[in-house]
TIVO-2410 file (N, C-alpha, C; in nm, 3 decimals):
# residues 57
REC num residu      c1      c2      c3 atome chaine
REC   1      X  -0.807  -1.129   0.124     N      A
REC   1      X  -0.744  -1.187   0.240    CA      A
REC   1      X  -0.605  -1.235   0.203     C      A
REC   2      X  -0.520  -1.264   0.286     N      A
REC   2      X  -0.357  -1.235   0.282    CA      A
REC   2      X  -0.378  -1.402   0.362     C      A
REC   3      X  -0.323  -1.511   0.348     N      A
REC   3      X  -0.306  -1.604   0.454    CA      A
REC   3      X  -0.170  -1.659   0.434     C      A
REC   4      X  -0.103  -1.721   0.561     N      A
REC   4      X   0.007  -1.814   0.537    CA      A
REC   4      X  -0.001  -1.922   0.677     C      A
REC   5      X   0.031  -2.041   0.647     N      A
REC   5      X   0.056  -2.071   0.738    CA      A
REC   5      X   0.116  -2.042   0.863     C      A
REC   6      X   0.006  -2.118   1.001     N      A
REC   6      X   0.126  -2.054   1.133    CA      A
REC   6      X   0.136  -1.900   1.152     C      A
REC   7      X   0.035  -1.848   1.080     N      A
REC   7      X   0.016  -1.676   1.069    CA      A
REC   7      X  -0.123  -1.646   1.081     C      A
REC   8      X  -0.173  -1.497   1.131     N      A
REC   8      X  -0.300  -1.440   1.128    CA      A
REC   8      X  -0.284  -1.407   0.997     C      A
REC   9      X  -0.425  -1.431   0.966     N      A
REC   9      X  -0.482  -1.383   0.820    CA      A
REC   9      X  -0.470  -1.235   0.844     C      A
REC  10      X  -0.458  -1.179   0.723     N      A
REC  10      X  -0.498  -0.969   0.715    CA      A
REC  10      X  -0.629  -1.000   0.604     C      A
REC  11      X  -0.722  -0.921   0.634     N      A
REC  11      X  -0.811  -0.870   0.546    CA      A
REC  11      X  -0.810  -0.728   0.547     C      A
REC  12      X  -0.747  -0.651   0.383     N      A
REC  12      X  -0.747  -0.530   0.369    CA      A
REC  12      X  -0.753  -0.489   0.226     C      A
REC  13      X  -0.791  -0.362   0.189     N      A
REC  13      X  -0.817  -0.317   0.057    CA      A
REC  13      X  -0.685  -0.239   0.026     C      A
REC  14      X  -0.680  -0.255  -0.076     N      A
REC  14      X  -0.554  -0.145  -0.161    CA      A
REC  14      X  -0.676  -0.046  -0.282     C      A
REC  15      X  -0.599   0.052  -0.290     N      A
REC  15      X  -0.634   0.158  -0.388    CA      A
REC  15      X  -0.572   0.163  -0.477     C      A
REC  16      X  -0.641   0.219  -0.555     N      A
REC  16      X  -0.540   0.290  -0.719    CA      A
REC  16      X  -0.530   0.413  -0.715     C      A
REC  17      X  -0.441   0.476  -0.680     N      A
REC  17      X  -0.416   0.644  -0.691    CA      A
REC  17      X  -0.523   0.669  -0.801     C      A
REC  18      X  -0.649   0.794  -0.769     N      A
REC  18      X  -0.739   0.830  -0.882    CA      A
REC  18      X  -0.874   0.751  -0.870     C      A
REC  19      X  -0.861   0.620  -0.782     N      A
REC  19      X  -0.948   0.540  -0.857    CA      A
REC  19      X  -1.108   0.606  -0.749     C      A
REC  20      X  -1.215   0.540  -0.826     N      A
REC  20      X  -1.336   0.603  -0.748    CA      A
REC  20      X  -1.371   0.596  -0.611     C      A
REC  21      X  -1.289   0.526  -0.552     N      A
REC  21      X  -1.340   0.470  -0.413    CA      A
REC  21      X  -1.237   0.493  -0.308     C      A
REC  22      X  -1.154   0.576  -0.336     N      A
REC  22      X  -1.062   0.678  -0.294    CA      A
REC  22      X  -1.089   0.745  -0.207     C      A
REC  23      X  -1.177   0.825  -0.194     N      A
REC  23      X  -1.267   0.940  -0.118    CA      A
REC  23      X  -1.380   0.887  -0.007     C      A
REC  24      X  -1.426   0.799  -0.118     N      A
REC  24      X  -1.566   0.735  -0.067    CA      A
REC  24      X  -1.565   0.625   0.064     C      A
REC  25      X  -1.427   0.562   0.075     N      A
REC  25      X  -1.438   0.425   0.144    CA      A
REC  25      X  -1.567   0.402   0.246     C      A
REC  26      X  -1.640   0.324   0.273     N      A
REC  26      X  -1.747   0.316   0.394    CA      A
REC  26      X  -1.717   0.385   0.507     C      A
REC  27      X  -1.539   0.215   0.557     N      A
REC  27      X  -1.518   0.233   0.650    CA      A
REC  27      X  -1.403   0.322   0.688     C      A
REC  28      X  -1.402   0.447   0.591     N      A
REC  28      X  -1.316   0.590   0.603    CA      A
REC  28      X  -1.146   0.499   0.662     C      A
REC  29      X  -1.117   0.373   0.594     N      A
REC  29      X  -1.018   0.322   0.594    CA      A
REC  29      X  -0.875   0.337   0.502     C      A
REC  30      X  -0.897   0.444   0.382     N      A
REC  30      X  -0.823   0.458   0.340    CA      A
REC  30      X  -0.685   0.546   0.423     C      A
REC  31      X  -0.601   0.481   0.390     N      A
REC  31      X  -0.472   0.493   0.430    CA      A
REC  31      X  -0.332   0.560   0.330     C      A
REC  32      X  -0.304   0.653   0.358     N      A
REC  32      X  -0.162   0.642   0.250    CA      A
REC  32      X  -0.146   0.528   0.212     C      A
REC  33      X  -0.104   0.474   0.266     N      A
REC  33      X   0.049   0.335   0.256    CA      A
REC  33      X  -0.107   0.252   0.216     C      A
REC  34      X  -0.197   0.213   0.194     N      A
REC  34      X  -0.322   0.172   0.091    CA      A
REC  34      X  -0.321   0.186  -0.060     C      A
REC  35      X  -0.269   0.314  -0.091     N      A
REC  35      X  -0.285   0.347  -0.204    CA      A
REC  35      X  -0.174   0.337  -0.295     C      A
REC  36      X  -0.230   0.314  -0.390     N      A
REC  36      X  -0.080   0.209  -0.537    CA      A
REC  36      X  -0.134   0.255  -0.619     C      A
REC  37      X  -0.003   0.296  -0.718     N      A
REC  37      X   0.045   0.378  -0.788    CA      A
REC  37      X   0.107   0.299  -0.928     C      A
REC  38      X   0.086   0.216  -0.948     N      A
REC  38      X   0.122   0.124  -1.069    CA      A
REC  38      X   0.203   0.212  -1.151     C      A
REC  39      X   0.315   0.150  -1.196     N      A
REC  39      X   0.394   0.192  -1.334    CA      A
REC  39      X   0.389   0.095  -1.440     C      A
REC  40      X   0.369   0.189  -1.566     N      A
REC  40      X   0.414   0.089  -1.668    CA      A
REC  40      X   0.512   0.026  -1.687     C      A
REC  41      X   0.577  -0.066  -1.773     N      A
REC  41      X   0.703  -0.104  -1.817    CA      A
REC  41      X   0.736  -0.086  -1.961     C      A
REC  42      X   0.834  -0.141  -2.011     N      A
REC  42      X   0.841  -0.091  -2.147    CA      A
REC  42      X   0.772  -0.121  -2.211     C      A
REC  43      X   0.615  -0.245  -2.190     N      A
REC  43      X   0.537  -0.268  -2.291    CA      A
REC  43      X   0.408  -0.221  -2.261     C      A
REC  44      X   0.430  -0.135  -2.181     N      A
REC  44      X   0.293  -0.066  -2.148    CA      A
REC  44      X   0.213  -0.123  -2.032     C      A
REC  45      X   0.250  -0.238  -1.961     N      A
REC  45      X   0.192  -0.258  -1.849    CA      A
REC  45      X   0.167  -0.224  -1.707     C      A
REC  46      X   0.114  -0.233  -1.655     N      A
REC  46      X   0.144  -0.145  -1.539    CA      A
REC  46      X   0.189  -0.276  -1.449     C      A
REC  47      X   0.233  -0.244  -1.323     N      A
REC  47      X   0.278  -0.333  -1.196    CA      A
REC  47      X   0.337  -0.215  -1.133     C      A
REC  48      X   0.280  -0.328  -0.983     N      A
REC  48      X   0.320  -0.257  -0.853    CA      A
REC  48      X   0.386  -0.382  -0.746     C      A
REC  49      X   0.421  -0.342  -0.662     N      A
REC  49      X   0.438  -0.446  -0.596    CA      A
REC  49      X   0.428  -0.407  -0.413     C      A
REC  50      X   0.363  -0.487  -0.348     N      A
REC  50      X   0.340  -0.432  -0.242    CA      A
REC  50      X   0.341  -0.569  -0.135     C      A
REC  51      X   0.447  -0.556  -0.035     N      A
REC  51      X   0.446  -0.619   0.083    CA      A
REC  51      X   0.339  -0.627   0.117     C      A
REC  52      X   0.338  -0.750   0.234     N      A
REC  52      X   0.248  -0.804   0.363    CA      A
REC  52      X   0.318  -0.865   0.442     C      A
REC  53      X   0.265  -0.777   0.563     N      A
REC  53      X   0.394  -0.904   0.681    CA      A
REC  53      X   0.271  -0.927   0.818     C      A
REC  54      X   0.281  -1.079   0.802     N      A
REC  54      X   0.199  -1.108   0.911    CA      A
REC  54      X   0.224  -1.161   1.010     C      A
REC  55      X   0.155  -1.160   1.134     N      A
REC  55      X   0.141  -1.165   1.258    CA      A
REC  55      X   0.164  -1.300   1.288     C      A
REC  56      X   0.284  -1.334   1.364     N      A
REC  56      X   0.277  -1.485   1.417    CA      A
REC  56      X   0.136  -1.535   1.467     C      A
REC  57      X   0.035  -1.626   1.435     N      A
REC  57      X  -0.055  -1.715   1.504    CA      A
REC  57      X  -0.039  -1.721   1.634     C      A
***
């Protein structure tokens, strides 16, 4: 869940490009713009970074 004040909450899943539950979702909710793609950095970590913009209350 995503919350901020003075805002509607989002409840939503993100993916990992590859990952097992990709294909499978229940609620056949997978989405492009769902799925993340992590890069490493120079020490081998991965990060992504991904917006949320919510709904005035």
């Amino acid at each position: 869940m995503v919350r901020a004040p003075g805002h509607r909450t989002v409840t939503t899943q993100l993916y990992f490009r590859g990952g097992q539950w990709l294909d499978s979702d229940i609620a056949q909710a997978t989405k492009p713009e769902l799925v993340l793609d992590p890069q490493p950095d120079a020490d081998g970590v991965l990060h992504q970074d991904y917006d949320f913009v919510l709904d005035p209350a």
